[in-house]
C-alpha positions as a LaTeX table, in Angstrom:
\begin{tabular}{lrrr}
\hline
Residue & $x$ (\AA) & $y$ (\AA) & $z$ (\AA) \\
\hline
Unk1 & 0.30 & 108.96 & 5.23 \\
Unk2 & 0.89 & 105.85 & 7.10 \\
Unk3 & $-1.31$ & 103.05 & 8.36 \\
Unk4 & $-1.55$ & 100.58 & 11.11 \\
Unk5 & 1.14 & 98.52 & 9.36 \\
Unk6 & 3.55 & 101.28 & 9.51 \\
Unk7 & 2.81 & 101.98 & 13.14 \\
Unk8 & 2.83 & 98.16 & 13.80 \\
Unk9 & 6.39 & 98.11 & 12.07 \\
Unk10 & 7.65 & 101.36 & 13.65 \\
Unk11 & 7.00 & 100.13 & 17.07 \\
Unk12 & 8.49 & 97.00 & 16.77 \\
Unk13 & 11.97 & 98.64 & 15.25 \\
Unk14 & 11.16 & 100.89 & 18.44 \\
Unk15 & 11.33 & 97.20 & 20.91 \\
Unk16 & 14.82 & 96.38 & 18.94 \\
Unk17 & 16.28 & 99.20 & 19.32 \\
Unk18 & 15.33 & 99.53 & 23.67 \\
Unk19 & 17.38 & 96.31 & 23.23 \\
Unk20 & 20.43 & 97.50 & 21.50 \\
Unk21 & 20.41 & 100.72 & 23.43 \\
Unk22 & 20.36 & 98.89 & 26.50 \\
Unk23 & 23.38 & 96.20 & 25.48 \\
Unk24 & 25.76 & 99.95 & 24.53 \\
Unk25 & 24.41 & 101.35 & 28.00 \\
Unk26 & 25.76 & 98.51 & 29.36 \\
Unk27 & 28.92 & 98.05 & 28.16 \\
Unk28 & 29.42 & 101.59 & 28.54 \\
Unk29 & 28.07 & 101.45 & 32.58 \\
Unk30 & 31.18 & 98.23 & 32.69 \\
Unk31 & 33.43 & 100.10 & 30.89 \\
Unk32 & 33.31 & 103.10 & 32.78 \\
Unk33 & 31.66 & 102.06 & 36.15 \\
Unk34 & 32.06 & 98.72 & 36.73 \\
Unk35 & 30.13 & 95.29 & 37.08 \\
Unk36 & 27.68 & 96.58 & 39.61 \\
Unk37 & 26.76 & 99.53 & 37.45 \\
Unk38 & 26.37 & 97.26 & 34.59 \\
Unk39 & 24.11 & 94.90 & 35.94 \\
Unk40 & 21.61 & 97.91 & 36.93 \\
Unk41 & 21.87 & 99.16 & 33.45 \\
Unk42 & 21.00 & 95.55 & 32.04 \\
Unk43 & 17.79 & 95.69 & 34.26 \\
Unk44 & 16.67 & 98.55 & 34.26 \\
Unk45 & 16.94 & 98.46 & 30.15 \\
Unk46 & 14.97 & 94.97 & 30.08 \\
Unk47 & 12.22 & 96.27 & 32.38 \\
Unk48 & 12.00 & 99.15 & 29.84 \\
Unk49 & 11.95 & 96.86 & 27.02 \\
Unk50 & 8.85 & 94.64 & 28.68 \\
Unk51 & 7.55 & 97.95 & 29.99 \\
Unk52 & 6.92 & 99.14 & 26.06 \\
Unk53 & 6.44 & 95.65 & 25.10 \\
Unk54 & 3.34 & 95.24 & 27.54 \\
Unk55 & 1.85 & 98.85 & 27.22 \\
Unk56 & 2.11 & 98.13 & 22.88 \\
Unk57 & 0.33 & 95.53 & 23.58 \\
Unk58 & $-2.42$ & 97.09 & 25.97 \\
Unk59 & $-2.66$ & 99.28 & 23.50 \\
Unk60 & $-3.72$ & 97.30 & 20.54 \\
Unk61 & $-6.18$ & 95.68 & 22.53 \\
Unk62 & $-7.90$ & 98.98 & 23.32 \\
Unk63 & $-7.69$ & 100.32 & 19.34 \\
Unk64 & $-9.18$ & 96.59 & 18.18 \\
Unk65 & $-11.87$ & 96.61 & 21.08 \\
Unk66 & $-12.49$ & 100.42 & 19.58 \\
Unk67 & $-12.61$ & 99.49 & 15.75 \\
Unk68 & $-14.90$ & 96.02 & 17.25 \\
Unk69 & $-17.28$ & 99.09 & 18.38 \\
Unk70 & $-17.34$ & 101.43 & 15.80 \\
Unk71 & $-20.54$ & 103.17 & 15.51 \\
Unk72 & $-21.66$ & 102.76 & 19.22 \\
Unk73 & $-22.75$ & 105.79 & 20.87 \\
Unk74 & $-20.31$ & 104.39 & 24.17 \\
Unk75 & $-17.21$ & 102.12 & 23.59 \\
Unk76 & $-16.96$ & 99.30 & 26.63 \\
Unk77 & $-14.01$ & 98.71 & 27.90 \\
Unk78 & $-13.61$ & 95.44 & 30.32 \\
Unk79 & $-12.19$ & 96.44 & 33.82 \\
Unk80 & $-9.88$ & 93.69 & 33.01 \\
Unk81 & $-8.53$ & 95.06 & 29.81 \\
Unk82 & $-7.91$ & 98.62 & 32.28 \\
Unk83 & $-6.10$ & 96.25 & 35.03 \\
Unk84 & $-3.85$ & 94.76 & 32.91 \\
Unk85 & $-3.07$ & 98.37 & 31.07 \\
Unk86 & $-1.91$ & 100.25 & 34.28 \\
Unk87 & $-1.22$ & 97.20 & 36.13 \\
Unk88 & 2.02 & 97.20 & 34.30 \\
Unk89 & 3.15 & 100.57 & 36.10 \\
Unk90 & 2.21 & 98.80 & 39.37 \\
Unk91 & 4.68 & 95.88 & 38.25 \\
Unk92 & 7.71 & 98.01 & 37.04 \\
Unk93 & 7.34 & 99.50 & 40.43 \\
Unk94 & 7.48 & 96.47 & 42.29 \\
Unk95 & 10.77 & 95.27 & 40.35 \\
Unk96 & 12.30 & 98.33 & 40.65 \\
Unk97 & 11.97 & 98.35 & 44.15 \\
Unk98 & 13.14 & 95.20 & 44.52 \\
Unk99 & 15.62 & 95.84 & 42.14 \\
Unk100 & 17.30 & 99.02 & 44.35 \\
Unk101 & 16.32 & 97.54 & 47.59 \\
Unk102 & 17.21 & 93.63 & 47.82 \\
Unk103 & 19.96 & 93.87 & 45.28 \\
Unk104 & 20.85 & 97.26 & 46.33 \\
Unk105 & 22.61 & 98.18 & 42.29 \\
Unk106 & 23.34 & 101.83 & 41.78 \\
Unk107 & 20.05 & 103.74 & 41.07 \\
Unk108 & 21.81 & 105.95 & 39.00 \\
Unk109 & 22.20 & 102.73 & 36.59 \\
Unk110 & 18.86 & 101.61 & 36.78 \\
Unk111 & 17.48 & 104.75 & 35.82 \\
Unk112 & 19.73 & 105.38 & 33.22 \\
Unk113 & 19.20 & 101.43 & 31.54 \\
Unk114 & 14.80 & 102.36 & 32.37 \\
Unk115 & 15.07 & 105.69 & 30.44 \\
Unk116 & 16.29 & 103.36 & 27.22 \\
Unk117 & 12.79 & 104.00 & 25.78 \\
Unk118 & 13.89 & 107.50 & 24.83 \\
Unk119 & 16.88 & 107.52 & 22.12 \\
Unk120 & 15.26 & 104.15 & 20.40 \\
Unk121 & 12.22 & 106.23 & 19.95 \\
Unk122 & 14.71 & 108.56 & 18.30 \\
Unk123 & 16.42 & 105.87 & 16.11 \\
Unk124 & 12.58 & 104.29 & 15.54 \\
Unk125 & 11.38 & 107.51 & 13.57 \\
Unk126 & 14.98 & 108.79 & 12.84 \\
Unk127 & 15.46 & 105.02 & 10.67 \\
Unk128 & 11.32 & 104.97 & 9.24 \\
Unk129 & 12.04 & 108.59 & 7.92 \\
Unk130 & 15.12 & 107.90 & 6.36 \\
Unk131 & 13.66 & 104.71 & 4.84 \\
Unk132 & 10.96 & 107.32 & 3.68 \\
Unk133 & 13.55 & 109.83 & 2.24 \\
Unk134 & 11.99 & 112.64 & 4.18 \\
Unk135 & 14.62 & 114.06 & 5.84 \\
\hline
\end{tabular}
């Protein structure tokens, strides 16, 4: 079984690899599609990276406020702790707006760079299970 350390650690391996994922989407967007392309990729792949960064972190705030509570019949949660948790969506919206709008970049690249999340997921639990020797 795992605990919160191995969560803690898995997620973190999960934030490096949005960030390596992004740099090869990049240089693959340059390579193949130029400078423009490129720069949406970069973007889009560090609003990802703050995107999972933020909601990690929303997240732990909401377990420890939980485990603070344990043995209440309700849990309170602040309506600033829920703000700041889906406030985040309302954020990545606003830059990615700006983002396709004022800077006008290829959407096509800035959705590819925001949808980094997905293979470093992959690599997160594909690199913890192979440290586990459970494949």
């Amino acid at each position: 079984m795992t605990n919160e350390t191995d969560h803690g650690a898995i997620e973190r391996h999960i934030e490096v690899f949005i960030a390596l994922v992004g740099l090869a989407m990049t240089v693959g967007a340059a390579l193949g599609w130029g400078k423009r392309a490129a720069e949406g990729t970069a973007i889009g792949a560090s609003v990802c990276w703050l995107n999972f960064r933020w909601l990690r972190q929303g997240a732990d705030g909401v377990i420890k406020l939980g485990l603070a509570q344990t043995g209440a019949a309700n849990v309170h949660v602040p309506r600033k702790t829920h703000a700041k948790f889906m406030g985040r969506l309302g954020l990545v919206l606003v830059v990615v707006y700006a983002i396709l709008v004022w800077l006008r970049l290829p959407s096509v690249a800035v959705v590819c760079g925001l949808t980094a999340v997905f293979p470093a997921i992959l690599l997160g639990v594909g690199t913890e299970a192979l440290r586990r020797r459970q494949i």
